[in-house]
ZADOMAR-884023 format. One line per field, with one value per residue (C-alpha): residue number from 0; residue in three letters; x, y, z. Coordinates in nm, 3 decimals, padded with zeros to 5 digits. Last residue first. Example, Ala and Ser with C-alpha at 12.3 -4.5 7.8 and 13.67 -1.06 7.14 Angstrom:
# ZADOMAR-884023
nr = (1/0)
rest = (Ser/Ala)
X = (01.367/01.230)
Y = (-00.106/-00.450)
Z = (00.714/00.780)
This chain:
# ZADOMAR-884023
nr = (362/361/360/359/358/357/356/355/354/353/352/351/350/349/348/347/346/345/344/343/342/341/340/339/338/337/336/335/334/333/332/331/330/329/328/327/326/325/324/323/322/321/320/319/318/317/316/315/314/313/312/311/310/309/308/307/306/305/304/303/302/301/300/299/298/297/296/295/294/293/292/291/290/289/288/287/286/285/284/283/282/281/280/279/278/277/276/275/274/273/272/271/270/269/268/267/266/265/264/263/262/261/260/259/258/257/256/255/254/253/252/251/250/249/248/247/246/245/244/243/242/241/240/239/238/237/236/235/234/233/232/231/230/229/228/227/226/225/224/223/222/221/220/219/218/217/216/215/214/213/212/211/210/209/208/207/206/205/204/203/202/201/200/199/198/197/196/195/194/193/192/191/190/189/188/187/186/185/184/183/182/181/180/179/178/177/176/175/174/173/172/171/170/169/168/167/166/165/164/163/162/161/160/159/158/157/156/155/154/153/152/151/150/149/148/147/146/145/144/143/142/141/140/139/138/137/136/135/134/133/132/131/130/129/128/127/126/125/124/123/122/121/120/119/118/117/116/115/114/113/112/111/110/109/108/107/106/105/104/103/102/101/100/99/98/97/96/95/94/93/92/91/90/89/88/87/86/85/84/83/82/81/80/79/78/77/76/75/74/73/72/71/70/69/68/67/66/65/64/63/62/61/60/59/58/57/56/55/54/53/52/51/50/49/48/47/46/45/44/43/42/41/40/39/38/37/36/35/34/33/32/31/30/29/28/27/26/25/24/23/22/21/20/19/18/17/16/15/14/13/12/11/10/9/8/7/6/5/4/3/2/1/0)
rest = (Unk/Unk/Unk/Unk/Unk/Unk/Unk/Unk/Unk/Unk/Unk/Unk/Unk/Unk/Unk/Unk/Unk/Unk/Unk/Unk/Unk/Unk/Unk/Unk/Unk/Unk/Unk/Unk/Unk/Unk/Unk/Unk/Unk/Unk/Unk/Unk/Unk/Unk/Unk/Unk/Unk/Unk/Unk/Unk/Unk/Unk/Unk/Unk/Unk/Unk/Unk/Unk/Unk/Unk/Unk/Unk/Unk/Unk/Unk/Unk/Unk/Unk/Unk/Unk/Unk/Unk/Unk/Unk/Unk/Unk/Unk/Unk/Unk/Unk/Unk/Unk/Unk/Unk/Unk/Unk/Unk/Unk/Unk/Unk/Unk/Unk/Unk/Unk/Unk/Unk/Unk/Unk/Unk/Unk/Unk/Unk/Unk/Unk/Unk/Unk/Unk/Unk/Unk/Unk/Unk/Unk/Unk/Unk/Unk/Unk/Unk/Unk/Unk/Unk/Unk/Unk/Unk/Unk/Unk/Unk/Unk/Unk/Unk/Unk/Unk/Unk/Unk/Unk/Unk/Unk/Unk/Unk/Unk/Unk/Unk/Unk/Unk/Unk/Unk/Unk/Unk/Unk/Unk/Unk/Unk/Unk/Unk/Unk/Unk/Unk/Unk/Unk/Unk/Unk/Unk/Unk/Unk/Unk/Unk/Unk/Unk/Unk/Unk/Unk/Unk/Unk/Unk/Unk/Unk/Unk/Unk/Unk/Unk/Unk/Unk/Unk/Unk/Unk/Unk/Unk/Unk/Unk/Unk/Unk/Unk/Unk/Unk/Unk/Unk/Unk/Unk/Unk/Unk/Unk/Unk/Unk/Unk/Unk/Unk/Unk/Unk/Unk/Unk/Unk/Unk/Unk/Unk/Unk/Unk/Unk/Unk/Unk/Unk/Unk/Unk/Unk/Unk/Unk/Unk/Unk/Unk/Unk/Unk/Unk/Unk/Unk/Unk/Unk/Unk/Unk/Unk/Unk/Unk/Unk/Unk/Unk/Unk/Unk/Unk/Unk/Unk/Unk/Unk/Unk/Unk/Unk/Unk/Unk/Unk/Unk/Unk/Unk/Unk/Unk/Unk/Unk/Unk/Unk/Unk/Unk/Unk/Unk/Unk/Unk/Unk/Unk/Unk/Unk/Unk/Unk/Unk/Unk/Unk/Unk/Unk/Unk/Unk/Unk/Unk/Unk/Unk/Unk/Unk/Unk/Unk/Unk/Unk/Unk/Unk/Unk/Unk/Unk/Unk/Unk/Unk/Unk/Unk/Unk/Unk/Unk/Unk/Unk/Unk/Unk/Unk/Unk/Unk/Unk/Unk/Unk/Unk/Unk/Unk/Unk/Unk/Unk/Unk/Unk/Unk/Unk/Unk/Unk/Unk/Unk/Unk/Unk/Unk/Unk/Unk/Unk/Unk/Unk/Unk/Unk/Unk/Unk/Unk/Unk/Unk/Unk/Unk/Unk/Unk/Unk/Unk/Unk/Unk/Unk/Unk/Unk/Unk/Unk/Unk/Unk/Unk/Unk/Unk/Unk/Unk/Unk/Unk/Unk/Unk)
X = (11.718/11.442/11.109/11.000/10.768/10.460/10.245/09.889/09.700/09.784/09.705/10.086/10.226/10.046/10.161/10.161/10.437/10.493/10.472/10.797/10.856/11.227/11.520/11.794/12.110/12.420/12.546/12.941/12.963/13.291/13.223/13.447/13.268/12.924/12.722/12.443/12.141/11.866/11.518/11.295/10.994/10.710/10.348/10.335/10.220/10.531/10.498/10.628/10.924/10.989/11.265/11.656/11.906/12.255/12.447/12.796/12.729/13.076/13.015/12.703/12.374/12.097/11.787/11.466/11.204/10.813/10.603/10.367/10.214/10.419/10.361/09.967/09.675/09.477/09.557/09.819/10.094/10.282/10.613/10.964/11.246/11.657/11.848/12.173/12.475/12.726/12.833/12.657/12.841/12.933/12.588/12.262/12.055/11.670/11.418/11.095/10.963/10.579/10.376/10.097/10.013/10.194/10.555/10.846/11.155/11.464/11.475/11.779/12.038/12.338/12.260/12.502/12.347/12.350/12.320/12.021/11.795/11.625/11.287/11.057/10.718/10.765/11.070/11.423/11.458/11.817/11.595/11.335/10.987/10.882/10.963/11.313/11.672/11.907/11.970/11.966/11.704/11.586/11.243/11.080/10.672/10.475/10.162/09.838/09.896/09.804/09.994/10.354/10.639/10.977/11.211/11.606/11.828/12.121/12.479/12.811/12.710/12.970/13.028/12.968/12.713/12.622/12.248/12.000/11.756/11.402/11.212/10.838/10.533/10.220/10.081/09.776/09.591/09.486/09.755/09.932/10.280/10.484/10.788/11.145/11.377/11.749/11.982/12.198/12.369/12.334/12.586/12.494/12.149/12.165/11.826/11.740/11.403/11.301/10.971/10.760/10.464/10.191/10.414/10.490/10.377/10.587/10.524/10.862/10.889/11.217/11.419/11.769/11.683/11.754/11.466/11.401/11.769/11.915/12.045/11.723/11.528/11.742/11.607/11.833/11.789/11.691/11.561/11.267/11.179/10.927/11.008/11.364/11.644/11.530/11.574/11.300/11.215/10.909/10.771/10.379/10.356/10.132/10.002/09.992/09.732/09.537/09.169/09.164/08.824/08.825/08.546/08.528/08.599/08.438/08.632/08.342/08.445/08.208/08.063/08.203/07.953/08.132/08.245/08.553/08.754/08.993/09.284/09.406/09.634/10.028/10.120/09.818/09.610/09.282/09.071/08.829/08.446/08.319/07.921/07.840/08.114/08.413/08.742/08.984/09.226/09.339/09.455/09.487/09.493/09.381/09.392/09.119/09.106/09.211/09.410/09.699/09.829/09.850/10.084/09.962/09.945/09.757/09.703/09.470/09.322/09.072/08.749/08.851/09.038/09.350/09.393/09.770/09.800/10.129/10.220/10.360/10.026/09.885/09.839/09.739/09.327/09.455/09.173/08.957/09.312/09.094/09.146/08.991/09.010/09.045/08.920/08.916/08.633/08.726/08.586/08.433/08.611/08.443/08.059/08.117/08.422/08.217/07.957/08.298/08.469/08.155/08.146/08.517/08.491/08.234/08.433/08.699/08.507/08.310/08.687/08.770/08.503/08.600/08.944/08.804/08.551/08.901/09.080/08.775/08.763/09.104/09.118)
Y = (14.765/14.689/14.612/14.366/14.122/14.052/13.779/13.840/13.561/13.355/13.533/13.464/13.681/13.932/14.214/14.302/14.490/14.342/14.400/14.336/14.091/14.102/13.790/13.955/13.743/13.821/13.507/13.526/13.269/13.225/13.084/13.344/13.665/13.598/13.789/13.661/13.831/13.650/13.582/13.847/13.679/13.843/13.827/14.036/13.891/13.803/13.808/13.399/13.543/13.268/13.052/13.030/12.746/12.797/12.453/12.357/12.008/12.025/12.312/12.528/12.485/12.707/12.599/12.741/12.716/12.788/12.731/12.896/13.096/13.350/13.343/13.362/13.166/13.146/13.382/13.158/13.294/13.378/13.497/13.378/13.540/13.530/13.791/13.852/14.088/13.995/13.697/13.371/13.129/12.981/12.774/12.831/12.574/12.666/12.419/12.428/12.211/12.107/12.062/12.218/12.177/12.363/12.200/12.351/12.161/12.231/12.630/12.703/12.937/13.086/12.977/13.082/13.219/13.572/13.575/13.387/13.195/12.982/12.831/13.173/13.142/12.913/13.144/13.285/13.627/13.762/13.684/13.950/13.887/14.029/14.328/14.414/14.425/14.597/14.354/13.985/13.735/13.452/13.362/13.038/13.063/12.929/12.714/12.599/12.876/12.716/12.337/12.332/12.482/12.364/12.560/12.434/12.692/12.590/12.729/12.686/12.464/12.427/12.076/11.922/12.036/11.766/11.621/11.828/11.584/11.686/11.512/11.514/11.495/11.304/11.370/11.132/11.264/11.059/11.380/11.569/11.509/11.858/11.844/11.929/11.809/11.822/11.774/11.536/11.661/11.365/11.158/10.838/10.893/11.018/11.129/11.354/11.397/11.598/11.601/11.859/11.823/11.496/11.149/10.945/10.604/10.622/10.474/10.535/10.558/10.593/10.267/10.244/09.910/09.948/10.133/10.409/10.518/10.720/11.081/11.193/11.040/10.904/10.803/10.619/10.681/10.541/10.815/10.886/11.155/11.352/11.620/11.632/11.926/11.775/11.420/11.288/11.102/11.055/10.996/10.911/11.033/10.882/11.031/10.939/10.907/10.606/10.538/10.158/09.944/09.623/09.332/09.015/08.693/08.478/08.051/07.926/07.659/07.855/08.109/08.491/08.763/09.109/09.442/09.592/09.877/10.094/10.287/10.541/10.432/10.413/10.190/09.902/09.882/09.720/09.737/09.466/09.382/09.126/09.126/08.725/08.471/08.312/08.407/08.454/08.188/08.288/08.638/08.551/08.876/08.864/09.071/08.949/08.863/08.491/08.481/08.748/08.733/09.020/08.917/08.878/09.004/08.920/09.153/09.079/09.376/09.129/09.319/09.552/09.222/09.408/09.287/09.428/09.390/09.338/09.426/09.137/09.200/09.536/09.594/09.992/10.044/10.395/10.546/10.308/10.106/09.735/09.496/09.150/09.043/08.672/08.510/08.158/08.065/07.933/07.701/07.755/07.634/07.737/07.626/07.362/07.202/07.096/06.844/06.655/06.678/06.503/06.213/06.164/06.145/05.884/05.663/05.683/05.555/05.295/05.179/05.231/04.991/04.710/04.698/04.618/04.402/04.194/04.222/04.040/03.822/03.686/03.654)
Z = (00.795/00.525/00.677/00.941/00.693/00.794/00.559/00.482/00.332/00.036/-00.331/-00.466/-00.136/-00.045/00.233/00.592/00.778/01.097/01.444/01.647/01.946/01.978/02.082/01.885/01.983/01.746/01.607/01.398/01.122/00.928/00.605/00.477/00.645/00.774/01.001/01.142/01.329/01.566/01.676/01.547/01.659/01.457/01.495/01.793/02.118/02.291/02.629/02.660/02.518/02.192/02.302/02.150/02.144/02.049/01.910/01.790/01.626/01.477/01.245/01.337/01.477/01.587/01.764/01.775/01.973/01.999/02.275/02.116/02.374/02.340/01.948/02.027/01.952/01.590/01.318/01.109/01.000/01.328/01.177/01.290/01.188/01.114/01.054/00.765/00.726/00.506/00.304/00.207/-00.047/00.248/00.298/00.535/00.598/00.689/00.862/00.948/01.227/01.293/01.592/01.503/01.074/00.830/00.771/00.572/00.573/00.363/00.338/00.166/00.187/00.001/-00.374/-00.649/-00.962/-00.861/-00.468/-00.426/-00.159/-00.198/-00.060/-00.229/-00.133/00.202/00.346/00.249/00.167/-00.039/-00.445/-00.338/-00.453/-00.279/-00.065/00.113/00.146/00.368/00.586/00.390/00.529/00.629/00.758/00.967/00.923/01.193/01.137/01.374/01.660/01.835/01.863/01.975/01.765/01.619/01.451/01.287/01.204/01.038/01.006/00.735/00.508/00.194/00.239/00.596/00.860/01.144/01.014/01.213/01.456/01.450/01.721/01.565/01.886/01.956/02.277/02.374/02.686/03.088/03.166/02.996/02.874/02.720/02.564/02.587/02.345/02.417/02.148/01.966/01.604/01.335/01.163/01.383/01.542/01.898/02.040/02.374/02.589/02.858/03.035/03.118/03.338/03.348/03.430/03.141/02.946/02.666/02.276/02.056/01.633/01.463/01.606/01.769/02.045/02.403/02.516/02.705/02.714/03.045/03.033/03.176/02.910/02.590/02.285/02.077/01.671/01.354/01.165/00.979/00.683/00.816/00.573/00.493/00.667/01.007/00.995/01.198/01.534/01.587/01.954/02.052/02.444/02.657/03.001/03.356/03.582/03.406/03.486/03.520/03.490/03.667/03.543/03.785/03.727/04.006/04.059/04.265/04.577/04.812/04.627/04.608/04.587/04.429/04.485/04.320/04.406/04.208/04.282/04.025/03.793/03.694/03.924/03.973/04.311/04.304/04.658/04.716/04.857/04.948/04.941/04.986/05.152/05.053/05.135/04.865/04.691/04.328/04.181/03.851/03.678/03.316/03.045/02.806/02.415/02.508/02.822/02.812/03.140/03.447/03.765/04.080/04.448/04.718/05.044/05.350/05.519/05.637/05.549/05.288/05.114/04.878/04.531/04.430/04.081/03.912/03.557/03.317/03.038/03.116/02.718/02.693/02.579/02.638/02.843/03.012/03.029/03.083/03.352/03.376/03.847/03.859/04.229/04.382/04.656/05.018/05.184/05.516/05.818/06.232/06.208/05.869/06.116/06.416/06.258/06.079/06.396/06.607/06.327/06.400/06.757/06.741/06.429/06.750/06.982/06.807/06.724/07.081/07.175/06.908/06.983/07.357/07.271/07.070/07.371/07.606/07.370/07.311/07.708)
């Protein structure tokens, strides 16, 4: 009886060591194991860090989706994307906002971890952001910048990096003692933009207005001008502008010109104080031969007490080389602003052996 059990125990054993040898024949035909995948990125443009972004690593022959995270490893940006099927020629699509797809081909060994190179082409553009006080030259300022209404970052700092889409974009700061206003600027795509915010201290003292110009990048340098109606030539103690930075009535000083910059994408900047009475305009003068004042993209913003603000843009028709922006009149410290907004040719002459000015002529 013991027997007989135990050649039993013993037949199913052969039995089952059977089956098992079968299964382990079977499962190379319908399991292969898999092979583990990290996809390197680079910004072919930018060099930017990806590290935090997701990748979405898409199989063309399964449709299967994975998605992971990019890490620092080393010198490389890494995205650890992990179990893939094995096999020779697979081939992937790479998806990461902000860049065009990509696609990656590649031979993928059983139970071999593959690293394979990604190159991005971005489709947005960066924009380098200083933020400046406008009466100094490129003096910094801590500030907020605001897009839409809605900080980029949560820190007040001079300097900002953004990644943003191509087109106009808006952009605001808010320093503490300064006037906010709206910037806008222009992002190009898979390009670098590097642009000055000039924010105007609010006026205390004796200042009664400023004018505040900005410009994009042909022509190379505009020239901000002010000036008393009714006088003319050089010098002439009642014109403001890069020869001649005050401005005089006798001994007492009514305007200034605080910033001049020569290079595209400058500011100049003229503040005008009480001592100033009568009738007075404000100009803009190509100086520079290249490009057009239309095509300047030039602005200019006028404030007055309590951050009070008129804002004023060069008619994209304009190819004269003078923007006769505005008049003032000023009676007490009181400052009345009489739009202009006229393309006028100019009448050329030296000043200190530089090259032709324009000036509009006595009124």
């Amino acid at each position: 009886m013991t027997a007989t059990r135990n050649d039993g125990k013993a037949r199913l054993l052969l039995a089952l060591m059977v089956l098992l040898g079968l299964g382990l024949l079977v499962v190379p035909f319908f399991l292969t194991p898999p092979a583990f995948l990290d996809i390197a990125l680079r910004d072919t443009v930018f060099s930017s860090d990806l590290s935090g972004q997701s990748v979405q690593v898409t199989d063309d022959a399964s449709g299967h989706t994975l998605t992971a995270t990019v890490q620092k490893v080393g010198g490389d940006l890494l995205a650890r994307v992990g179990r893939i099927d094995s096999g020779e020629t697979r081939s992937f699509a790479v998806a990461v906002e902000g860049y065009q797809p990509a696609s990656v081909t590649l031979n993928a060994p059983p139970l071999q971890r593959i690293r394979a190179a990604v190159n991005l082409v971005p489709t947005f553009g960066k924009l380098e952001v200083s933020v400046v006080n406008a009466t100094r030259t490129d003096e910094p300022v801590s500030a907020l910048l605001k897009k839409g209404g809605a900080a980029v970052s949560p820190q007040r700092q001079s300097t900002f990096a953004l990644n943003l889409p191509p087109g106009k974009q808006s952009l605001s700061a808010e320093a503490a003692g300064f006037c906010s206003e709206e910037h806008e600027v222009q992002v190009e795509e898979r390009k670098l933009t590097r642009v000055k915010l000039p924010l105007s201290p609010d006026l205390t003292g004796s200042e009664v207005a400023r004018f505040v110009l900005g410009w994009g990048a042909n022509p190379r340098d505009l020239d901000a001008h002010f000036r008393k109606l009714g006088t003319s030539g050089f010098p002439n103690p009642a014109h403001v502008f890069y020869p001649h930075k005050e401005g005089t009535i006798g001994s007492a000083i009514f305007a200034r010109l605080d910033a001049d910059h020569q290079y595209p994408g400058g500011y100049e900047t003229i503040t005008v104080y009480d001592k100033a009475a009568g009738e007075y305009e404000y100009y803009v003068v190509r100086y520079t031969r290249n490009g057009t004042l239309g095509a300047s993209g030039a602005h200019v913003t006028v404030f007055t007490r309590g951050c009070q603000q008129r804002q004023f843009s060069v008619p994209v028709d304009c190819s004269e080389d003078v923007w006769n922006v505005a008049h003032l009149r000023i009676d007490a410290g009181r400052v009345t602003l009489t739009d202009q907004q006229r393309c006028e040719k100019g009448v050329p002459f030296h000043v200190g052996g530089k090259a032709p000015m324009a000036d509009p002529g006595a009124n």
